[in-house]
Steps between C-alpha positions, in 0.01 A plus 500: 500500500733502193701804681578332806606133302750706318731635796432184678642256204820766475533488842468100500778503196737729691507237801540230298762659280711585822419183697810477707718176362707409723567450872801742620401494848837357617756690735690728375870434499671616842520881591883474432523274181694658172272497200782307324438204738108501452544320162484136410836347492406326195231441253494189322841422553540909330697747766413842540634773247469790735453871463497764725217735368515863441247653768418837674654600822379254776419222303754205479421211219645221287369305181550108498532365150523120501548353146456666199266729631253199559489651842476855663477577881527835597487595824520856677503593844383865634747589753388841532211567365545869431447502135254196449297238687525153362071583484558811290783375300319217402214696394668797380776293293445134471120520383569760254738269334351207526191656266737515201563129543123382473246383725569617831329506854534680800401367829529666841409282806531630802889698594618302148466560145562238216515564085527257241519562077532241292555517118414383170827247521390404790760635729356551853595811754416529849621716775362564876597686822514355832602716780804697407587271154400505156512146319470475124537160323530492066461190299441362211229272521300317732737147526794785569224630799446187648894416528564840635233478746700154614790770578437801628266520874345784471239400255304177439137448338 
């Protein structure tokens, strides 16, 4: 008996531990939208700072600072997904990275996948795919969450 409670209660602890947090099942922004117009316009009264990101062939993405960093969006689209998948990019890069930050979880439900690390200062991580898009949003704490959530419509609780 003792050797079948033991994988249970680890497999118990895994589903817990990646419990999916949040709702992203909202459209995706339209087949022809720029990934420069998918950001808030604002964040508590804070415009965007933003950053085209460095990315393999294929792959077209931008980084939304708002404040002093009290917000980051970053958001990548897969044009052609030669190179990556937003699946196996998220797996393959994001996750990795977001275990040297802390606590993490990684949830796949159905076509999507979703990770989230937070750390010992409380800063919270979280990224997802949905269709051809990966969506990652970085804060600082949980009021900063709970603003940004306010903002951006691809994510609520």
């Amino acid at each position: 008996m003792k050797n079948f409670l033991t994988p249970f209660f680890i497999f118990l602890f895994f589903l817990v531990a990646c419990e999916k947090e949040f709702n992203t099942n909202f459209p995706t922004p339209e087949k022809k939208a720029k990934v420069i117009d998918v950001f808030p316009k604002s964040i508590e009264k804070h415009k965007p700072l933003l950053k085209k990101l460095s990315l393999p062939f294929g792959l077209s993405g931008f980084e939304g600072i708002y404040g002093e960093t009290d917000y980051i969006i970053r958001i990548i689209l897969f044009v052609k997904q030669e190179s990556f998948s937003p699946k196996s990019y998220l797996e393959q890069i994001i996750f990795p990275l977001y275990k040297t930050k802390g606590k993490t979880g990684l949830k796949k439900e159905g076509g999507e996948r979703q990770v989230s690390a937070r750390t010992k200062d409380g800063s919270f991580f979280y990224a997802w795919t949905k269709s051809d898009w990966l969506m990652e949003i970085q804060v600082k704490d949980e009021k900063k969450l709970e603003i940004l959530l306010k903002s951006f419509p691809y994510l609520s609780k």
